[in-house]
C-alpha positions as CSV (number, residue, x, y, z in Angstrom):
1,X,128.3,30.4,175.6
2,X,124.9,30.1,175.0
3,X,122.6,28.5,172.3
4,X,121.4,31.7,171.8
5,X,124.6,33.3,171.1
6,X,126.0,30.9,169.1
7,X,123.0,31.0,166.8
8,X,123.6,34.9,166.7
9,X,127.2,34.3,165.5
10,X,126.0,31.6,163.3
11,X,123.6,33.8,161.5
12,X,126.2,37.3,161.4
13,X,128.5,35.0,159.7
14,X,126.2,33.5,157.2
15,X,125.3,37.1,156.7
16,X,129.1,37.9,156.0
17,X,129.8,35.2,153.3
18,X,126.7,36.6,151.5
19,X,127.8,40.1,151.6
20,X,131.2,38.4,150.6
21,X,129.5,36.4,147.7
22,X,127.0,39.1,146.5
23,X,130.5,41.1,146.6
24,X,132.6,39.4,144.5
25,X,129.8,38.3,142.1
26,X,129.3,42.2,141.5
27,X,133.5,42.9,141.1
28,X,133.5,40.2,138.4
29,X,130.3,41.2,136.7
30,X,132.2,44.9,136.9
31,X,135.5,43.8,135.9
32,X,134.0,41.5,132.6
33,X,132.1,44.3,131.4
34,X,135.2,46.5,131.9
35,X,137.4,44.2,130.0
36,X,135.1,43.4,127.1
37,X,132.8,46.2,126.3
38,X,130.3,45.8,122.9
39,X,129.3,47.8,120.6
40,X,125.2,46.7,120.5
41,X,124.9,44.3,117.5
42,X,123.2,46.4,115.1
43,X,121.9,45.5,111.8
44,X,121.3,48.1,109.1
45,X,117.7,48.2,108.6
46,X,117.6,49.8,112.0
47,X,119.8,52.0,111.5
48,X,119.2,55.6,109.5
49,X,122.2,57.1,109.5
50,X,125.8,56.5,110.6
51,X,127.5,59.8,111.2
52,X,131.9,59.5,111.1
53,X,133.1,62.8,112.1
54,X,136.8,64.4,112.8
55,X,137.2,67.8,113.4
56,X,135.2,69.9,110.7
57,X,135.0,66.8,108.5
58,X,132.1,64.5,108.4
59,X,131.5,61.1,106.9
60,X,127.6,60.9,106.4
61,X,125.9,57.7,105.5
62,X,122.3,58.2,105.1
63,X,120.1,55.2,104.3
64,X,117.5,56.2,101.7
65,X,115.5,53.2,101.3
66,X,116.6,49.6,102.2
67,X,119.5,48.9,100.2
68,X,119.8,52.4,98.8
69,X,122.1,54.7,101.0
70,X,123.9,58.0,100.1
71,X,127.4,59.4,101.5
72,X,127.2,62.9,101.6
73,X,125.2,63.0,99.2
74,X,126.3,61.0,96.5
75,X,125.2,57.4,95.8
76,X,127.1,55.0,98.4
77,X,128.1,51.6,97.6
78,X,126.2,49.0,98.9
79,X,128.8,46.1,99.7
80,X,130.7,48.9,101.4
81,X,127.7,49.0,103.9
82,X,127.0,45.9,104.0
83,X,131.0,45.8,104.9
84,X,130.8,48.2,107.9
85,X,127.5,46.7,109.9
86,X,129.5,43.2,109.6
87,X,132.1,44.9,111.5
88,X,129.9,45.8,113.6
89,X,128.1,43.0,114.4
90,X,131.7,41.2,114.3
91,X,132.8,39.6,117.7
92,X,135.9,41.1,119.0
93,X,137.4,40.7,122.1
94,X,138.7,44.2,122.7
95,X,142.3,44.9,124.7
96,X,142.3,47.4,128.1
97,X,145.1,49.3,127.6
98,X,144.9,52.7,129.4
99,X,142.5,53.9,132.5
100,X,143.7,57.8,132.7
101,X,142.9,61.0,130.8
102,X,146.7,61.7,130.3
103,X,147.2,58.5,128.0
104,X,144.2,60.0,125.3
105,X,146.3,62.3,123.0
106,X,149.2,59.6,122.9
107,X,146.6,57.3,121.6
108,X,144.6,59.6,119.6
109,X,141.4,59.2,121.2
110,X,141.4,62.6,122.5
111,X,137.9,64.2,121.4
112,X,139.8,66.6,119.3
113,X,141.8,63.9,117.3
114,X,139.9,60.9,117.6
115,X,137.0,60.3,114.6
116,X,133.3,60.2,116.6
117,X,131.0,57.6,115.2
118,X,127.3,58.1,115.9
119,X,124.5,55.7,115.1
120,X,121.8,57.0,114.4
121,X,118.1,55.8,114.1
122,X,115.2,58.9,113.9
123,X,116.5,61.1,116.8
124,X,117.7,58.6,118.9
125,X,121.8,57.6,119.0
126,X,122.1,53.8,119.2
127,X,125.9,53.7,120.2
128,X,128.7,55.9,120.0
129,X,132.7,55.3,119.4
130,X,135.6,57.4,119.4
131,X,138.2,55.1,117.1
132,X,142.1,56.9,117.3
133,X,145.2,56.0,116.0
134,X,146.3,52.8,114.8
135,X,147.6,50.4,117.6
136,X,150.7,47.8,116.7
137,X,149.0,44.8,115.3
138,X,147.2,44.0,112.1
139,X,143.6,46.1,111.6
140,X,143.6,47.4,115.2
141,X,143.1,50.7,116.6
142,X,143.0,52.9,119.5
143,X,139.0,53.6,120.8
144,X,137.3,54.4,123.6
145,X,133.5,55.2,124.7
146,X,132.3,59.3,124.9
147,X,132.5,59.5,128.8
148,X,134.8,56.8,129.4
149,X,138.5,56.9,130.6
150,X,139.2,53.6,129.6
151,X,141.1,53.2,126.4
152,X,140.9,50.2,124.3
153,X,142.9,48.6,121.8
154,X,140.3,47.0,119.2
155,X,141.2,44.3,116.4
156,X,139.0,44.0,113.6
157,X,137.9,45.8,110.3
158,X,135.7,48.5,112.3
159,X,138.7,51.1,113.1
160,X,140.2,50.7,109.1
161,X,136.1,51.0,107.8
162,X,136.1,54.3,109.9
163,X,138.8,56.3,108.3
164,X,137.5,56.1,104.9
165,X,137.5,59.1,103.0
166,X,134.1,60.1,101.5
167,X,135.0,58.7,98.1
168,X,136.2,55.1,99.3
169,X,132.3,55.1,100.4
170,X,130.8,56.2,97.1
171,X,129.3,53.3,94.6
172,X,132.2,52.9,91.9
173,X,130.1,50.8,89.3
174,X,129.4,53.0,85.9
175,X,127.4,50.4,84.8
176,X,126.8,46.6,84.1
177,X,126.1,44.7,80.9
178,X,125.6,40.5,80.8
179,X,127.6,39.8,77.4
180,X,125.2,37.7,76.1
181,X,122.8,40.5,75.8
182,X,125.0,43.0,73.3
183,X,124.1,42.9,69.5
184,X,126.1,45.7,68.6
185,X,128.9,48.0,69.9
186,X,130.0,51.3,68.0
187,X,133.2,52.7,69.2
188,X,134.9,56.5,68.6
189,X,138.6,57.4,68.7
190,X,140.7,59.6,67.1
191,X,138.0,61.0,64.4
192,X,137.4,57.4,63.1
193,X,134.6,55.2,63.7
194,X,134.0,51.4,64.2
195,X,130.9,49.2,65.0
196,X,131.3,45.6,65.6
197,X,127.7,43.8,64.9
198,X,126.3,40.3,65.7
199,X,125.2,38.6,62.6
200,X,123.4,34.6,64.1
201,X,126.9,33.5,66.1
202,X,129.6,35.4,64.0
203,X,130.6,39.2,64.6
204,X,131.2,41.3,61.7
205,X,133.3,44.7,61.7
206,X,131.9,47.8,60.1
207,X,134.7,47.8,57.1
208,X,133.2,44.2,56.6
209,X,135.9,42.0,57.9
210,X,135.3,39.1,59.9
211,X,136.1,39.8,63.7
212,X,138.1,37.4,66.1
213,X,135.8,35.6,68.0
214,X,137.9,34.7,70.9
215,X,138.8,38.8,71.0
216,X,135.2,39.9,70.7
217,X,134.4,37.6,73.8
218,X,137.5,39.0,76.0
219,X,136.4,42.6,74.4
220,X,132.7,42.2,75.8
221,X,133.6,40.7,79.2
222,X,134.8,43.6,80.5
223,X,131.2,45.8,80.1
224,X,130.0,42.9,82.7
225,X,131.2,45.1,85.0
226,X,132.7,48.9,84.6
227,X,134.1,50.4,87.4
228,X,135.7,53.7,87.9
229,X,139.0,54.0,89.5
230,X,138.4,57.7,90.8
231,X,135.7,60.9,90.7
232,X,136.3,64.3,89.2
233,X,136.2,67.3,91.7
234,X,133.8,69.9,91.0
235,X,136.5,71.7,89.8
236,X,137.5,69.0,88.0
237,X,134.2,68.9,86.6
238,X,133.8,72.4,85.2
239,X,137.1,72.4,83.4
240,X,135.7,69.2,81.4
241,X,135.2,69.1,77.4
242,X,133.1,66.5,77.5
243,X,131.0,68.0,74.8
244,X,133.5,67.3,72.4
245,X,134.9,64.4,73.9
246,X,138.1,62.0,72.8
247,X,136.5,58.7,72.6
248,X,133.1,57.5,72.8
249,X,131.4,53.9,73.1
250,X,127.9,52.8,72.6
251,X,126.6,49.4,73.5
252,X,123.3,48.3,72.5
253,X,120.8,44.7,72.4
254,X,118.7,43.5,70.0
255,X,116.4,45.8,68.6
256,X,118.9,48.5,68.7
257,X,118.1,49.1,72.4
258,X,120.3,50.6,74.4
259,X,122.3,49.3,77.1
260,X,125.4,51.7,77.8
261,X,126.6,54.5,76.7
262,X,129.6,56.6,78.0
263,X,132.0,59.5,76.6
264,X,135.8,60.0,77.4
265,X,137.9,63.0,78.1
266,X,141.3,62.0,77.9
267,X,144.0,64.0,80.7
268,X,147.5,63.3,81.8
269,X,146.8,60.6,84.3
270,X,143.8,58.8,82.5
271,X,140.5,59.7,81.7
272,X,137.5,61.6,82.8
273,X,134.1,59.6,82.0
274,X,130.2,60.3,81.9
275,X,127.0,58.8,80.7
276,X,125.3,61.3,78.0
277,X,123.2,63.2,79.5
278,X,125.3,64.4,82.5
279,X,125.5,63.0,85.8
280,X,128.1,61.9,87.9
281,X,132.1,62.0,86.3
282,X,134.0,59.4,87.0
283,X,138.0,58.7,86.5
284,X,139.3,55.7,84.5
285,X,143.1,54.6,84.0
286,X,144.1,54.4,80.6
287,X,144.0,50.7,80.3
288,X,140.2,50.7,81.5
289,X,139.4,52.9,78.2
290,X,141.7,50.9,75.8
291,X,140.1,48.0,77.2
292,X,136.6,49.3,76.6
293,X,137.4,51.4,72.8
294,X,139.8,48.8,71.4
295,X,141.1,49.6,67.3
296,X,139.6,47.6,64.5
297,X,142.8,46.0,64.5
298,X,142.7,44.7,68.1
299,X,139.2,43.2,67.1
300,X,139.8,41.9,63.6
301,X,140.5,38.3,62.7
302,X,143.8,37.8,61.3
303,X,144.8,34.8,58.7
C-alpha cells in the first residue's frame, strides 16, 4: 500500500472521529436541554403582566407601577408577587416523565385542562407554561411547554403559586397603624360608646376610670397590622347595611388626626368590613373584631 493511500485512510478516519465527536457533543447538548428545560430567569420589572388562564377563567396580574400591581382588577398583594417571580427565578431541576401525546390528559397538561401561564412584557410573550395536576411528591406538579410533547414533573412553589384563585392574589391588609402613634381610640357596640384617651403615659377610659396598661398595649398591637380573612362578593356587597352598621372603631394621633377608621356589619360566619367612605369590603372572623372593639371592661383596670 502506498504512502499515498495510507495518508488517504489516515485523513477519512480522522474525518470519522470528528463526525463522531461533533456527533455525540450535539446528542448531549440535545439530551441536557431535554432533561432540564428553564423557564428564562425573569425578574418583575420586566415583566407587565403575567396572564394564568384555565378554560374561561383567567388570573390577571397587571403591574401598574413598580411595586404596584392589580389582579383583575383589584389591588394585588405585593409579597404575593414578589412570591411568584422567586419561583420563578428558583432553580429546579425538573423530572422527564412522559414523551407522547397519549400521557397529557392522565397528567393534566392537556391544553383543555392544564392552566396556561403567559408572561407578558408590551406585546411580546417572554415564556409560556402549561402546569397540570399535582404529581406524588411535596409542591410538584405536572407541566409541559405549548408545542412540546415532553411532560415534566416540576418540584418547587411555581405549580402551587399557579392555582391561586383570584382572591389568594388580592392585597389583604385593611390598614397599618405603629402603636406608638395612637392618642385616642373611640369604639361602638351594641348602642354604647367608649373612647380610651392617652393622658402623658397613662390611658384613661371615657367613664373616667383608669385603663390597664398592660391590656391597652395588647389592645393597640393588633392595629400594627389588620388583615382581612376574606372579601365580600358583589352580591355580598349590595345586600350590606353598612350604613347603619353593628360596631364601629376610630383610631386617631395627636392632634386628633386620623389614622383608621373602619365600620362592621356583623353576619353568621363573622363580619363584613369597610373604611367610611366606601371602597373595597372585606371579611373578618369574629375574634378579629372583638379583638379590635373590645368592652370597657376588657380594657379597664381592675383592683
Amino acid at each position: 500500500m502506498s504512502a499515498k493511500q495510507l495518508r488517504a485512510i489516515a485523513i477519512g478516519v480522522a474525518v470519522l472521529l470528528i463526525l463522531w465527536g461533533t456527533s455525540e457533543l450535539w446528542s448531549r447538548r440535545k439530551d441536557s436541554t431535554t432533561a432540564h428545560p428553564r423557564l428564562r430567569a425573569l425578574a418583575a420589572g420586566e415583566v407587565d403582566t403575567v396572564a394564568i388562564t384555565r378554560g374561561t377563567d383567567t388570573v390577571r396580574l397587571v403591574k401598574q407601577s413598580p411595586g404596584a400591581w392589580t389582579v383583575n382588577g383589584y389591588p394585588a398583594s405585593q409579597a404575593g408577587i414578589d412570591g411568584l417571580f422567586h419561583a420563578v427565578r428558583d432553580s429546579v431541576t425538573p423530572e422527564l416523565v412522559a414523551e407522547s401525546p397519549s400521557s397529557f390528559a392522565r397528567m393534566g397538561v392537556d391544553s383543555g385542562h392544564a392552566r396556561l401561564v403567559r408572561v407578558v412584557a408590551g406585546a411580546k410573550t417572554l415564556a409560556q407554561l402549561l402546569v397540570g395536576d399535582p404529581s406524588p411528591g411535596y409542591d410538584a406538579a405536572y407541566v409541559r411547554f405549548p408545542g412540546d410533547v415532553r411532560v415534566y414533573r416540576w418540584p418547587g412553589r411555581l405549580p402551587t403559586l399557579v392555582g391561586r384563585p383570584v382572591d389568594d392574589w388580592r392585597d389583604r391588609q385593611i390598614g397599618a397603624v405603629v402603636p406608638e402613634s395612637i392618642a385616642a381610640v373611640e369604639i361602638q357596640r351594641a348602642g354604647k360608646r367608649l373612647t380610651l384617651q392617652r393622658h402623658g403615659a397613662r390611658w384613661v377610659l371615657s367613664s373616667g376610670a383608669p385603663a390597664d396598661s398592660a391590656a391597652v398595649r395588647r389592645f393597640l398591637e393588633h392595629f400594627r397590622t389588620v388583615s382581612a380573612a376574606g372579601f365580600a362578593t358583589e352580591r355580598q356587597t349590595d345586600s350590606l347595611r353598612l350604613a347603619r352598621p353593628g360596631r364601629r372603631v376610630s383610631v386617631r394621633g395627636t392632634g386628633d388626626r386620623p389614622l383608621l377608621a373602619l365600620t362592621f356589619d356583623s353576619t353568621a360566619s363573622g363580619y363584613w368590613v369597610r373604611k367610611p367612605g366606601g371602597g373595597t369590603v372585606y371579611r373578618l372572623d369574629l375574634w378579629q373584631v372583638d379583638q379590635l372593639t373590645p368592652t370597657e371592661d376588657a380594657l379597664k383596670r381592675h383592683s
